[in-house]
Every structure is written in structure tokens, then in C-alpha cells.
C-alpha positions in Angstrom: -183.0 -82.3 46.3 -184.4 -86.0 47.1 -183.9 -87.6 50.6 -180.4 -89.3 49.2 -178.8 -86.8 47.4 -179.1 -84.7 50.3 -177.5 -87.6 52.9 -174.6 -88.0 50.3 -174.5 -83.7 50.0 -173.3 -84.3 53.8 -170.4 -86.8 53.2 -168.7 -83.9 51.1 -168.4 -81.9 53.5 -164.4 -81.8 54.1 -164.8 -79.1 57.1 -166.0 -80.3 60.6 -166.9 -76.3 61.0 -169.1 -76.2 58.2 -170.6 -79.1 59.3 -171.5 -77.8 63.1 -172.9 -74.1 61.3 -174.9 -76.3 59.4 -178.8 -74.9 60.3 -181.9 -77.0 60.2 -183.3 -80.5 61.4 -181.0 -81.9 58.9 -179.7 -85.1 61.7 -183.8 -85.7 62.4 -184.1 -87.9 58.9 -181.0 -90.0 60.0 -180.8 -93.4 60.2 -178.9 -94.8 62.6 -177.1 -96.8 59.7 -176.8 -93.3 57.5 -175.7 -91.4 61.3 -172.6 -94.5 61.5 -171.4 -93.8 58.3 -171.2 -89.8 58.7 -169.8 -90.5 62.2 -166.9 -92.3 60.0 -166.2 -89.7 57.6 -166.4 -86.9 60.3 -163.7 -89.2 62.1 -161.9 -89.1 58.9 -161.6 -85.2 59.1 -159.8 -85.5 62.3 -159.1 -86.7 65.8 -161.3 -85.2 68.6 -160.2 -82.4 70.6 -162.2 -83.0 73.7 -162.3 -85.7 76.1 -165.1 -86.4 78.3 -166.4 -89.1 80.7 -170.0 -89.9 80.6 -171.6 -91.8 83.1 -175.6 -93.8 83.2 -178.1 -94.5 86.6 -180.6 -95.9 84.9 -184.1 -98.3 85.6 -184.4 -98.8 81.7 -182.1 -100.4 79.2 -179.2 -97.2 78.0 -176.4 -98.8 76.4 -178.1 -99.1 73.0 -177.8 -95.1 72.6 -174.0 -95.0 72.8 -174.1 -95.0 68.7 -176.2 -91.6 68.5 -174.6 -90.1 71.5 -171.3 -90.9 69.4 -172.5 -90.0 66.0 -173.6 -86.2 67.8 -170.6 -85.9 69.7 -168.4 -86.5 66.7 -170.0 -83.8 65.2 -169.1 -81.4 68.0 -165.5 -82.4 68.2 -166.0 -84.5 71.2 -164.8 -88.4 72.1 -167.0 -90.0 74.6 -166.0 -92.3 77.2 -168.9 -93.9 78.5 -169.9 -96.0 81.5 -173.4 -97.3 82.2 -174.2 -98.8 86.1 -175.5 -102.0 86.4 -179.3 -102.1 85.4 -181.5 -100.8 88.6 -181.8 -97.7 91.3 -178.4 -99.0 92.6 -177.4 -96.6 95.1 -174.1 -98.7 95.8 -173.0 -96.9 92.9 -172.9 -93.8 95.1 -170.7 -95.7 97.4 -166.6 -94.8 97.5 -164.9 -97.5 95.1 -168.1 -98.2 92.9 -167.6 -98.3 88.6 -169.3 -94.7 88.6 -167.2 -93.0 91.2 -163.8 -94.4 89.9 -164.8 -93.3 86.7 -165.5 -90.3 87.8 -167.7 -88.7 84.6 -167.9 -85.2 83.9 -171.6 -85.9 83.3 -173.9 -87.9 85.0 -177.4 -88.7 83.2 -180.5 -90.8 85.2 -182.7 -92.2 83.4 -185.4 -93.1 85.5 -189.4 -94.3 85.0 -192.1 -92.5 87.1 -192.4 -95.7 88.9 -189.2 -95.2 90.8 -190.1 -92.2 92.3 -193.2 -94.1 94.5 -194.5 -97.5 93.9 -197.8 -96.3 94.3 -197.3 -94.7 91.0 -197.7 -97.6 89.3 -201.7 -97.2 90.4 -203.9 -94.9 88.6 -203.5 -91.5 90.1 -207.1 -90.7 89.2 -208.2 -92.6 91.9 -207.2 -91.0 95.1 -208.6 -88.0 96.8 -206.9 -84.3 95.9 -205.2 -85.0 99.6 -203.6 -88.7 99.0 -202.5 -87.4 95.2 -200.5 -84.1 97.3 -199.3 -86.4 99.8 -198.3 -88.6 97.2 -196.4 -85.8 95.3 -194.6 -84.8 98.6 -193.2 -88.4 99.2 -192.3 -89.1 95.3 -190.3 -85.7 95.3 -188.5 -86.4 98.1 -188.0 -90.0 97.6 -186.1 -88.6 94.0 -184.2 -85.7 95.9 -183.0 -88.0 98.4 -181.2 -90.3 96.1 -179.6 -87.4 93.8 -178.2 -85.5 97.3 -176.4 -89.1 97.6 -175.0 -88.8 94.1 -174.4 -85.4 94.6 -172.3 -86.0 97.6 -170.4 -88.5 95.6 -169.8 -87.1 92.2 -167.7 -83.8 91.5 -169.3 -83.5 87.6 -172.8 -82.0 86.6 -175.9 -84.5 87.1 -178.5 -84.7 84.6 -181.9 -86.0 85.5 -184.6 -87.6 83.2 -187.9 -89.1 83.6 -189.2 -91.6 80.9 -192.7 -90.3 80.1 -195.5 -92.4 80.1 -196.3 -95.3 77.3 -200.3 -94.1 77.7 -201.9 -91.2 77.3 -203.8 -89.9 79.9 -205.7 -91.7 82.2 -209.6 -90.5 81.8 -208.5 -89.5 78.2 -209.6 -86.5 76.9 -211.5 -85.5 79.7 -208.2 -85.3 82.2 -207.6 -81.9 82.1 -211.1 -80.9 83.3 -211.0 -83.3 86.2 -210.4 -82.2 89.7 -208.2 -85.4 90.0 -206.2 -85.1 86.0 -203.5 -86.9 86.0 -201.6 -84.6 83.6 -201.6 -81.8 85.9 -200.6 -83.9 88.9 -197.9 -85.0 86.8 -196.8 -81.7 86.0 -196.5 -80.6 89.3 -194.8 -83.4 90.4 -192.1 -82.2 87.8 -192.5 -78.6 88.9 -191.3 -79.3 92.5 -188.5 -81.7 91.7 -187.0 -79.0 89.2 -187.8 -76.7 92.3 -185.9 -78.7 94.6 -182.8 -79.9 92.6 -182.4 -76.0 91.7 -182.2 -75.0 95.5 -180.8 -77.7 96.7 -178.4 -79.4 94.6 -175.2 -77.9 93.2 -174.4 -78.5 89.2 -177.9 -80.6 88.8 -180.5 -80.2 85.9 -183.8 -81.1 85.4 -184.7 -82.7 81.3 -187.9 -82.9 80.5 -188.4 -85.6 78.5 -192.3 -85.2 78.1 -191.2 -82.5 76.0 -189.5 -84.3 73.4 -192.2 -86.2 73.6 -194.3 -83.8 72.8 -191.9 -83.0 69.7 -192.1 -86.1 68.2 -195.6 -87.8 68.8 -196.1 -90.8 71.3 -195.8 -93.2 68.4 -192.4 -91.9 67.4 -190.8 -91.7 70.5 -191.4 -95.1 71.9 -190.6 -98.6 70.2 -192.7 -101.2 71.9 -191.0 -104.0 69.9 -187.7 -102.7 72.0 -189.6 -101.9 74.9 -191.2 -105.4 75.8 -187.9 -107.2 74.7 -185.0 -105.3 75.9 -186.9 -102.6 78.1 -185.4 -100.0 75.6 -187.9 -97.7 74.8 -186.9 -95.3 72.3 -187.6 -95.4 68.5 -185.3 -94.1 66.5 -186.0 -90.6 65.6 -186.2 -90.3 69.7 -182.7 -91.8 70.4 -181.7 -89.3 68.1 -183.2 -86.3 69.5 -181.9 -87.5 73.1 -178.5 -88.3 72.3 -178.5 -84.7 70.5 -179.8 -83.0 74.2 -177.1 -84.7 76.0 -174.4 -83.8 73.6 -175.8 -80.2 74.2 -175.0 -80.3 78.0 -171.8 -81.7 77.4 -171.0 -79.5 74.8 -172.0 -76.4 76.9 -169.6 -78.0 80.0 -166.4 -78.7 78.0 -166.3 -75.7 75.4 -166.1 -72.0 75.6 -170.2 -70.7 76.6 -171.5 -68.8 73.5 -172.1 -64.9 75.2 -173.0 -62.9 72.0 -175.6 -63.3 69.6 -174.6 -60.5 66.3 -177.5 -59.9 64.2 -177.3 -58.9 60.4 -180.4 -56.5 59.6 -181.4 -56.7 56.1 -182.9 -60.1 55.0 -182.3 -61.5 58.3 -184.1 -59.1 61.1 -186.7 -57.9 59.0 -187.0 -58.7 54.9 -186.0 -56.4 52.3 -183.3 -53.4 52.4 -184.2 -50.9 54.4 -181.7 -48.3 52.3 -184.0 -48.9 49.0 -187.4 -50.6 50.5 -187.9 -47.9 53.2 -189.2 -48.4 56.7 -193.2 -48.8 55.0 -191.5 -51.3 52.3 -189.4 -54.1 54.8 -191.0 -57.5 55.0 -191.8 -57.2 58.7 -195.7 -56.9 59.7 -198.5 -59.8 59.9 -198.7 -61.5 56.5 -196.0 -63.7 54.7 -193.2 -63.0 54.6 -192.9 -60.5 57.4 -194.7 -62.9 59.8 -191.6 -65.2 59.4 -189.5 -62.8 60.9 -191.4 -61.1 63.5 -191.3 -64.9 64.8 -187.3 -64.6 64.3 -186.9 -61.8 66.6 -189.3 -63.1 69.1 -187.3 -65.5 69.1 -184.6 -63.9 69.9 -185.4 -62.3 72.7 -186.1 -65.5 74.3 -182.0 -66.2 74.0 -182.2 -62.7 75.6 -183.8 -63.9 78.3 -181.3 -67.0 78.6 -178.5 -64.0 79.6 -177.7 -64.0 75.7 -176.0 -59.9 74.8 -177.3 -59.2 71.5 -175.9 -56.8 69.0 -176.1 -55.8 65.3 -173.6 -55.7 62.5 -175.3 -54.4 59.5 -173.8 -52.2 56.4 -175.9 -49.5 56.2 -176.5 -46.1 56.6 -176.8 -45.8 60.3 -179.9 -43.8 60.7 -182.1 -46.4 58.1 -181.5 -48.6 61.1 -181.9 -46.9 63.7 -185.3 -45.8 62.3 -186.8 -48.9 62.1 -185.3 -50.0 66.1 -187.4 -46.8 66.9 -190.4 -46.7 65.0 -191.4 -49.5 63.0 -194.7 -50.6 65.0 -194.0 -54.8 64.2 -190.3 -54.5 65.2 -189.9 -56.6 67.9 -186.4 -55.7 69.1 -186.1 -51.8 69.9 -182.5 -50.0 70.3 -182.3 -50.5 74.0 -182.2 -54.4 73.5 -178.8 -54.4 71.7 -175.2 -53.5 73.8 -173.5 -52.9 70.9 -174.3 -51.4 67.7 -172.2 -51.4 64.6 -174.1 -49.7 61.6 -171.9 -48.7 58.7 -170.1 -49.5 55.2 -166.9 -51.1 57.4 -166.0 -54.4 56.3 -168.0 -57.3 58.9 -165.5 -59.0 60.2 -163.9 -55.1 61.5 -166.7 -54.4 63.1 -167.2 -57.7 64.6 -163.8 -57.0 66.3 -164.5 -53.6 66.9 -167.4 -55.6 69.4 -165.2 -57.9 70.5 -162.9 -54.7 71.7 -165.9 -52.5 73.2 -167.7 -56.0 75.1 -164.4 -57.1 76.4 -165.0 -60.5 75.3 -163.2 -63.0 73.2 -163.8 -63.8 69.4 -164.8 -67.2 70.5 -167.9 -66.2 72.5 -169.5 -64.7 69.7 -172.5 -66.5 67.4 -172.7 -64.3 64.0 -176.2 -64.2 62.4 -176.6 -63.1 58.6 -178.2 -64.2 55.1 -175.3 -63.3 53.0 -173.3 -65.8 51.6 -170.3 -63.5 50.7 -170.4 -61.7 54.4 -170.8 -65.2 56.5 -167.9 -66.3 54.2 -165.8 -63.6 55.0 -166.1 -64.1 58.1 -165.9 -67.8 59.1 -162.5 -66.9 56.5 -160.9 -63.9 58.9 -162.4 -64.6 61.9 -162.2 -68.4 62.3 -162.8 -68.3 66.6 -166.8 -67.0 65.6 -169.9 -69.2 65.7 -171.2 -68.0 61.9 -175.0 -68.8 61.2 -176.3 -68.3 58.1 -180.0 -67.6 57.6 -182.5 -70.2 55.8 -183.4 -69.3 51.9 -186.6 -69.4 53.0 -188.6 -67.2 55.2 -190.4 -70.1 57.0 -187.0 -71.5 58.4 -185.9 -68.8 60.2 -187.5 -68.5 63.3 -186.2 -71.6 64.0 -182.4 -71.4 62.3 -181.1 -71.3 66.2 -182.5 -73.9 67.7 -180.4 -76.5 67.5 -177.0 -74.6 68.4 -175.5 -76.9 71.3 -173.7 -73.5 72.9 -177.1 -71.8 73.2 -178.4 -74.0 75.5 -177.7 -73.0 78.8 -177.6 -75.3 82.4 -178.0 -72.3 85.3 -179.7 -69.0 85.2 -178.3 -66.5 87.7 -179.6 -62.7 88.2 -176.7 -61.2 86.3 -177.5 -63.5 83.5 -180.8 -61.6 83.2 -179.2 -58.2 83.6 -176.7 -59.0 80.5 -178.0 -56.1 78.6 -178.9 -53.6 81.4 -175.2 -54.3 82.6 -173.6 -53.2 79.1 -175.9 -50.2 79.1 -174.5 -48.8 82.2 -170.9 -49.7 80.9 -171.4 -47.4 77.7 -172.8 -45.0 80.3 -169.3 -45.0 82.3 -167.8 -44.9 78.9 -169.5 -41.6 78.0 -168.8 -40.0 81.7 -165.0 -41.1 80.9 -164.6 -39.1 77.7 -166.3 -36.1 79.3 -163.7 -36.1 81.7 -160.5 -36.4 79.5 -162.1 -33.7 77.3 -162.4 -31.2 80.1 -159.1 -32.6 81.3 -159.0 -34.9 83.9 -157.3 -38.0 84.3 -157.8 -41.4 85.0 -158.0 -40.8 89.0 -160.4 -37.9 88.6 -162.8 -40.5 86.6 -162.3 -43.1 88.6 -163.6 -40.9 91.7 -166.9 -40.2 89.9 -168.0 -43.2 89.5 -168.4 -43.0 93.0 -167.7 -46.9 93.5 -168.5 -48.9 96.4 -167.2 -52.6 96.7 -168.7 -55.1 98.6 -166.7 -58.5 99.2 -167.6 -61.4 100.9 -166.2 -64.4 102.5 -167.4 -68.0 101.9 -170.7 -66.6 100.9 -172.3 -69.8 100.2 -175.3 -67.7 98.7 -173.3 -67.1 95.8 -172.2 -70.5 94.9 -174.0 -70.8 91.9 -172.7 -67.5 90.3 -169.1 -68.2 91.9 -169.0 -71.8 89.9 -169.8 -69.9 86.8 -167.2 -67.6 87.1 -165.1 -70.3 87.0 -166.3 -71.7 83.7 -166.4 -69.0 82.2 -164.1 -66.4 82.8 -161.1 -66.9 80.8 -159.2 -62.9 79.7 -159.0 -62.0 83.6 -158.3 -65.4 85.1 -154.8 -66.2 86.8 -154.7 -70.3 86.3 -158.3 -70.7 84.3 -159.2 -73.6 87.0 -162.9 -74.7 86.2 -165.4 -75.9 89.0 -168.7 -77.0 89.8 -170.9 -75.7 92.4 -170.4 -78.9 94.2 -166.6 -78.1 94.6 -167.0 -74.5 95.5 -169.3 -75.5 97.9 -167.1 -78.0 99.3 -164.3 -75.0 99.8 -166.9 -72.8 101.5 -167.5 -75.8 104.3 -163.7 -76.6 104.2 -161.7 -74.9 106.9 -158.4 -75.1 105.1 -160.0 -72.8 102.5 -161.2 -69.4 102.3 -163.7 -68.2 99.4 -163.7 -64.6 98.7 -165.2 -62.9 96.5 -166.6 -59.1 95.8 -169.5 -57.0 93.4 -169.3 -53.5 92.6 -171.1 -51.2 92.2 -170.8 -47.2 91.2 -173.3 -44.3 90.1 -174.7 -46.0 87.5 -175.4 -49.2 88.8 -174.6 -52.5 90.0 -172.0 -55.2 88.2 -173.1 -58.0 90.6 -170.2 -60.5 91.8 -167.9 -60.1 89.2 -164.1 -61.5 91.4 -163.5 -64.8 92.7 -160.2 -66.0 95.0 -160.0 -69.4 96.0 -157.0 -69.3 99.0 -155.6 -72.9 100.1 -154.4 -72.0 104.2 -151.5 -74.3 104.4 -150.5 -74.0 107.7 -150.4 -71.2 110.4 -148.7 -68.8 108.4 -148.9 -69.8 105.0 -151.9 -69.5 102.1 -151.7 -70.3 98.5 -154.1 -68.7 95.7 -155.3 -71.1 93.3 -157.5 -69.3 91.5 -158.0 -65.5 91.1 -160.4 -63.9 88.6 -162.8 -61.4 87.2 -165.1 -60.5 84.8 -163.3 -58.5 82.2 -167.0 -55.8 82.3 -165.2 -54.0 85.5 -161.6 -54.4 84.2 -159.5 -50.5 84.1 -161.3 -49.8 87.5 -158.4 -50.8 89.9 -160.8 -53.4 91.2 -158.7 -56.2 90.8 -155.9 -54.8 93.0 -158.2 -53.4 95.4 -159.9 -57.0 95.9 -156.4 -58.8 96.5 -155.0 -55.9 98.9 -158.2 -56.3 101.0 -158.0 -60.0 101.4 -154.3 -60.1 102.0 -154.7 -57.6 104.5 -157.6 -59.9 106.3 -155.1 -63.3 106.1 -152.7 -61.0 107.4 -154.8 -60.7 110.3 -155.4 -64.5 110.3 -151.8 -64.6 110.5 -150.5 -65.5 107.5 -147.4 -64.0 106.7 -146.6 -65.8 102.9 -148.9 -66.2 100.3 -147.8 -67.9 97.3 -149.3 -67.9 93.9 -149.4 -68.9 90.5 -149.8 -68.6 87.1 -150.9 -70.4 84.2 -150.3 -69.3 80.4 -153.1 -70.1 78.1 -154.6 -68.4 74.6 -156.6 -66.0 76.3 -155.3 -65.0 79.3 -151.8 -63.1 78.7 -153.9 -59.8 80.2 -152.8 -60.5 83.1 -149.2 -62.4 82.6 -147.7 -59.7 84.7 -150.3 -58.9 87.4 -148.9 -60.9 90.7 -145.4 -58.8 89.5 -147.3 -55.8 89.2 -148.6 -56.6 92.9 -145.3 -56.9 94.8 -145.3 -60.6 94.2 -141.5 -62.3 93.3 -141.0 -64.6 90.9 -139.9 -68.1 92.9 -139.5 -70.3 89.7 -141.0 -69.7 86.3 -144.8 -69.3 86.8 -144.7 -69.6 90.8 -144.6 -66.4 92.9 -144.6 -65.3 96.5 -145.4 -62.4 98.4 -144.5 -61.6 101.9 -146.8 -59.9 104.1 -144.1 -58.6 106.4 -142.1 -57.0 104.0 -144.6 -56.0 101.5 -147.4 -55.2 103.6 -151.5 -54.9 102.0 -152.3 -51.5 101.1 -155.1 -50.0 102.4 -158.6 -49.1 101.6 -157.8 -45.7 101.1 -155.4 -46.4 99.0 -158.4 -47.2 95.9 -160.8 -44.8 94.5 -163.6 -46.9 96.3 -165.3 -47.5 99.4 -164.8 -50.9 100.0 -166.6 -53.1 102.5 -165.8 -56.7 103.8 -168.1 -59.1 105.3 -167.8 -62.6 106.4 
């Protein structure tokens, strides 16, 4: 298929889904004038379902990227509304009443040259000592930090930061990296402590490399002098495009659903071949073409793993085929352990997809389906519309890389639990297993409950936990009272507020530790009064009584603060009608509609003793 046929293959597309499951580098060959014209037929399909404000710092020219940042969020179903400062490291625009903070974006991207960190850095590095180029370091970091803590302070949405990389290569050439003075490594460093920095000390702030897009694309596709020397716009196009498509990611990954579950097909997609008639010696999946292809598949993989990505299979097959080659194939890359769910039979996909959906506790939404079949990935996108479906390259060599470029696997924060994704499901199949051996010798619910031996640990305005605590917030959705999303930078503002009290509470039992899973954000209005405004958990430590347990402990500490009402709320969406009747459930009384109110007089906390857990509260 020649380079045209394939552009005009794209403008008959008539489904904005099929066009964001598209795989590949397909956007890279885009012209800008070929990107417009798509942007107008994907306009044509329908009108944007999310809004979102985008605001520019920048020392270089940035307006002249709004067409590919439009073009790529057309694609993903978003309208941009975009504001760019006046030109320049204008910290007025971190002032109260400045065009930024009235437009108030949910994004904020700087886009700043190496030069503004230190003006020294317009020198060659190579020439001071080892000492001037770390005392240089330490005042360019700090000189950057300090200007993002002002934005910080003044700006509720996530920051981005980005530093344009250098028009030269290195400074002594070829020889930098083996000089005690290399200006490469200095460099890198330099970026290795910002990241450092903005990660401990700014809230809802990212660090984006652009040196490795430039590393992508080549020095000589990523800058435009012609632009640069008359507009001080630097970027060719192929660049811009690549860019625009990063920032697109993050604001895809802030205004939609996260992706939590990756679902991996087995045959021609983990490993090539059918493992039912091949056999575990006759699979494509060893050193030499074609199994190479997919060894690289599953390594890659695992690094979405490691991104706090819960992978699982889906596969029609005799169940022990597969579970043979998890165990014992010496180049399989991901073993059994690595996958929380496993669903290996003749079943229909799209039932055992839900079947997953029902044993996670996640929605249909979270879920990114992986598989080479075109009948079973059209099933599926057919009867199960909410999942992500993926289908593999026709070739070998594409496959490793058939993920890359999914907007919802890119992630901004990585907490502990994030890490512990897998480990966490493990022990949940554990608990699982302990609960039918109970109801077979017959025991209830409470005797169960007992064994788990659970302990519960909450914590008041635990300003440790703000990162984790914001992203609770953005993405719990089944467990979530009002579904109120906010950044790190407003949940720390509620910790140092003291008309607000943050609580919030992990668990843990005999076979291991859920980390913080509950969140309640509780408005004091006045000496005797409080208002919840949000309350939520993760729906991994729902059926434990943890929930009531959390709020009964809390109340009973306002209650000790004095307050004697606490009112409440909630708010209906998709997702959420698990818990429609919970504040009912809780001696709450309905005030008007959605509102409740609970008095602490007349329904009085229960006590600790009253749950099948030791419970402790710190503040």
C-alpha cells in the first residue's frame, strides 16, 4: 500500500474508536496539511466529549503547535482550549489576576531553553573545573525549582516541565563522554536532580525529557533552523508532531478513566504458533526470527508491569497447554506468578473478560485487551464496547512495539502500591481461597472475617501520603460517594487547612498489606458541624467491613472534636451505584434527595469492637 492510499485508507474510517485502537507510527508520516484534513473528518464523526484548558510558560515561540496538539487531541475525543503567556520567564503570570491563573488550565506545560536555568549556561561547560560545573548544577536546579514552587503555589492543575535540548552536539565532540569535564553527563545530571526535586517537592508536577525525543528522531529532524532563526520556533515537523502527541498523552491520562488492566491473548500474540497443535518445543518463542519478536513483546510487557500495570490472560485453550509453557518454556519471559487473573478455556472472550472484570473488582473501562485475531478483537470491541481492544501487528517485527503509543498507558506518578499491583491480587486470591475453606467447613461471613486477622491503620492529615491520596481521587470511581477528582496540590492544601480534616486508613491482614486504600475529606463548618465531601475506597478491600469501620472511627474522633452533625452527600454517576445506599445503611437520613445527615447525639459512632479488626488511629 503506497504512502497515499494509506493517508486516504484513514479518511474512511467512520469510527473515532477504530481510529484511537489503531497500532503503529501511522500519525509519524503526517503532514501537517494531511494531519488538518483528518482533524476535519474526525470532527465530522462527532463533537468532543472532553473539555480541557491548556496553558504555555514558555522562552521559545509555542503557539505555532496548537494545529498538532489539535489534530491529536481530536483523535482522543478531546477539545482544547488553549492559552499561551506572553513570550519570556514571566513570573507575573504566577501573580493572582494574570491571563494564566484566570484561565485556570488543567495543564500547564513550560517550555523552557537550558539557558534559563543559569546564564552561565550559555558558556561552554567544558571549561570550568569539576567544582564550578557542581556548583553550577546546584544553582541552575534551584534557580528552575524556585520558579515552578511559584507556579505551583498558583495553579490547582498538573504542571509539565520541558527543556529544549541543545541545537549542537556535544561540546568536545566525540570525545565528551571520556572527559572528566563531558558536557553530556553534566547535562544529565543536571536533569537527574530537577526530576529529583520536582518529584519531592512539588505536588502534580512532571518532568519531559525532551532530549529523548530527540534522540527518537535525529538532531536534524527535530529542529528547523529556518523556524528557529526567524520565529525562534524550533521544531521541524515530524518533532511538533511527536510533542503535541506526548502532551495529548498527559492530558489524556488526566481527563479519562486510567487504563489498570493489560489482557493478553496467548497464541500468536505471547508466543507464535498454537500451543494445542505446535507443542511447547514447536511455539515461535526462542532467539531466532520469529520467536525473537516476541520475547521482545513480553519484555516489553513487563515494563507496563513495572508502571503498576495488572496483567492477565484470556486465551481459548486447554488450560494446562498454557500453563506449561508459563512454567517451563526456558525463553518465556512472563511466568504464572506475573498474571492476577487467569482465564484459560473454550468460553467465549468477551465472558471471560467479564468474568475478570468481576474477580479484579474493576470496571470494563479500565481494561486494554491484547490479541491477533480479527474475529475475537471484533467480538469484543462489538459486546464489550467500554474495553481498550489492541490488535496485534501481521508482522512479527511490529509487535514489540504495538503498545507504545497508547495515551492511557502512559502514566504521571509512581507510588509503592503501584509496584505491588500484582503481589496485591495474589494475596486477594489467597483470601479468596481461605474464604471458601471456611464456607465449606461451615462458617460464616464473621468467622472469615476473624481470620484474616485484620489490623487497620488510619491516619489524619498524613501529608506523607499526599501523592497516593490524590490518586485515589482520580481514580477510584465503583467505591466513591461524590467521585470528586484532586490534585496533590489541593489535597495538600486541605492537610495545611484548619477547616479541614484528611483521613485516611491501609489495611492489612494475614496475608499481607493493601497499603492506603480509604480517603475522607471532612469540611468543619463551625463548632459543631462537619460535612464529608468525599469518601472512598479501593474496591480490592471491599466485603471486609472496612468501609464502615473507617467512618465509625472518624465520626467517633469529630465527635470528640465536638461535632455533633455531620452531613453528607451523594452523587449518582455510571459507576458508582455500589454504594447508592451506604450513608442509609450508616444511620444517615435522607435531608433532600441526595443530601444526608447524621447526628452524633442520637446515633452515636460505634466502636472498635464493634468490627472484626484491630483498628488504630493516628494523627
Amino acid at each position: 500500500m503506497g504512502r497515499t492510499s494509506s493517508f486516504e485508507d484513514l479518511l474512511e474510517i467512520t469510527s473515532l474508536k477504530q481510529l484511537q485502537e489503531k497500532t503503529g507510527n501511522w500519525f509519524q508520516s503526517l503532514t501537517l496539511l494531511e494531519a488538518q484534513k483528518l482533524q476535519r473528518h474526525i470532527n465530522g464523526l462527532g463533537a468532543s466529549t472532553h473539555n480541557v484548558k491548556l496553558g504555555f510558560i514558555h522562552t521559545y515561540t509555542s503557539d505555532l503547535l496548537n494545529p498538532w496538539l489539535e489534530f491529536h487531541a481530536s483523535i482522543h475525543d478531546i477539545d482544547l482550549d488553549i492559552y499561551h503567556a506572553p513570550y519570556g520567564m514571566n513570573v507575573f503570570e504566577a501573580q493572582a489576576g494574570s491571563g494564566l491563573v484566570q484561565h485556570n488550565p488543567d495543564l500547564t506545560v513550560f517550555m523552557l531553553q537550558r539557558e534559563d536555568l543559569h546564564p552561565l549556561i550559555k558558556q561552554p561547560v567544558t571549561g570550568l573545573s569539576v567544582e564550578q560545573q557542581r556548583s553550577l548544577k546546584d544553582d541552575a536546579v534551584a534557580n528552575v525549582i524556585k520558579i515552578l514552587k511559584a507556579f505551583r503555589h498558583a495553579l490547582h492543575g498538573r504542571m509539565v516541565v520541558t527543556i529544549l535540548p541543545s541545537r549542537f552536539s556535544a561540546e568536545t565532540g566525540m570525545y565528551d563522554l571520556q572527559s572528566e569535564f563531558s558536557e553530556v553527563d553534566w547535562w544529565s545530571n543536571v536533569k537527574k536532580e530537577i526530576s529529583r526535586q520536582i518529584d519531592e517537592t512539588l505536588d502534580s508536577t512532571a518532568y519531559m525529557d525532551l532530549d529523548s525525543l530527540l534522540a527518537s528522531v535525529g538532531r536534524q529532524q527535530f529542529f528547523d533552523l529556518r523556524y528557529w532563526y526567524t520565529t525562534r520556533y524550533p521544531f521541524a515537523a515530524q518533532a511538533a508532531n511527536l510533542f503535541a502527541r506526548q502532551l495529548v498523552s498527559v492530558v489524556e491520562v488526566i481527563c479519562k478513566p486510567k487504563a489498570k488492566v493489560i489482557i493478553l491473548d496467548a497464541d500468536n500474540t505471547m508466543w507464535g504458533g498454537v500451543i494445542g497443535e505446535d507443542g511447547i518445543n514447536g511455539i515461535a518463542l526462542g532467539p531466532d526470527y520469529p520467536g525473537n519478536a516476541f520475547i521482545d513483546f513480553q519484555r516489553r510487557i513487563l515494563d507496563f508491569k513495572e508502571r503498576g500495570f495488572i496483567l492477565a490472560i484470556c486465551s481459548k485453550n486447554n488450560h494446562q497447554d498454557v500453563i506449561e509453557v508459563l512454567q517451563n518454556h526456558p525463553h518465556q519471559v512472563l511466568r504464572e506468578d506475573m498474571f492476577s487473573a487467569l482465564k484459560i478455556n473454550w468460553e467465549p472472550k468477551h465472558i471471560n473478560i467479564q468474568a475478570i472484570a468481576k474477580e479484579l473488582n474493576l470496571g470494563l473501562d479500565s481494561f486494554i485487551f491484547v490479541d491477533d485475531s480479527d474475529y475475537e478483537c471484533g467480538v469484543v470491541r462489538k459486546e464489550l464496547p467500554q474495553v481498550h481492544v489492541v490488535q496485534t501487528p501481521k508482522k512479527a517485527v511490529d509487535i514489540p512495539y504495538c503498545l507504545d503509543n497508547i495515551s492511557r498507558l502512559e502514566i504521571l506518578s509512581l507510588t509503592q502500591e503501584d509496584k505491588n499491583k500484582t503481589q496485591l491480587y495474589a494475596q486477594e486470591r489467597q483470601r479468596k481461597a481461605l474464604q471458601s475453606k471456611v464456607s465449606d467447613g461451615g462458617g460464616d461471613i464473621e468467622e472469615y472475617l476473624h481470620s484474616l486477622q485484620m489490623e487497620m491503620s488510619i491516619e489524619l492529615n498524613a501529608e506523607h501520603w499526599v501523592e497516593r491520596l490524590a490518586q485515589l481521587t482520580q481514580k477510584t470511581n465503583q467505591f466513591n460517594l461524590t467521585t470528586r477528582r484532586y490534585s496533590e496540590q489541593q489535597v495538600q492544601e486541605y492537610i495545611s487547612s484548619n477547616n479541614w480534616l484528611v483521613a485516611s486508613f491501609s489495611l492489612a491482614d494475614a496475608f499481607g498489606d493493601s497499603g492506603v486504600v480509604g480517603l475522607l475529606l471532612i469540611e468543619l463548618q463551625g463548632p459543631d458541624a462537619a460535612r464529608i465531601d468525599t469518601l472512598l475506597m479501593s474496591c480490592r478491600v471491599i466485603g471486609r467491613k472496612a468501609e464502615s469501620a473507617f467512618l465509625e472511627t472518624v465520626l467517633t474522633s469529630l465527635q470528640q472534636q465536638g461535632i455533633s452533625l455531620v452531613r453528607a452527600e451523594y452523587i449518582p454517576t455510571m459507576k458508582n451505584k455500589l454504594v447508592q445506599d451506604f450513608y442509609s445503611n450508616h444511620q444517615f437520613s435522607t435531608s433532600d434527595n441526595f443530601a444526608f445527615e447524621r447526628s452524633l447525639i442520637e446515633q452515636k459512632p460505634l466502636r472498635a469492637d464493634d468490627f472484626p479488626m484491630k483498628i488504630s488511629l493516628a494523627s
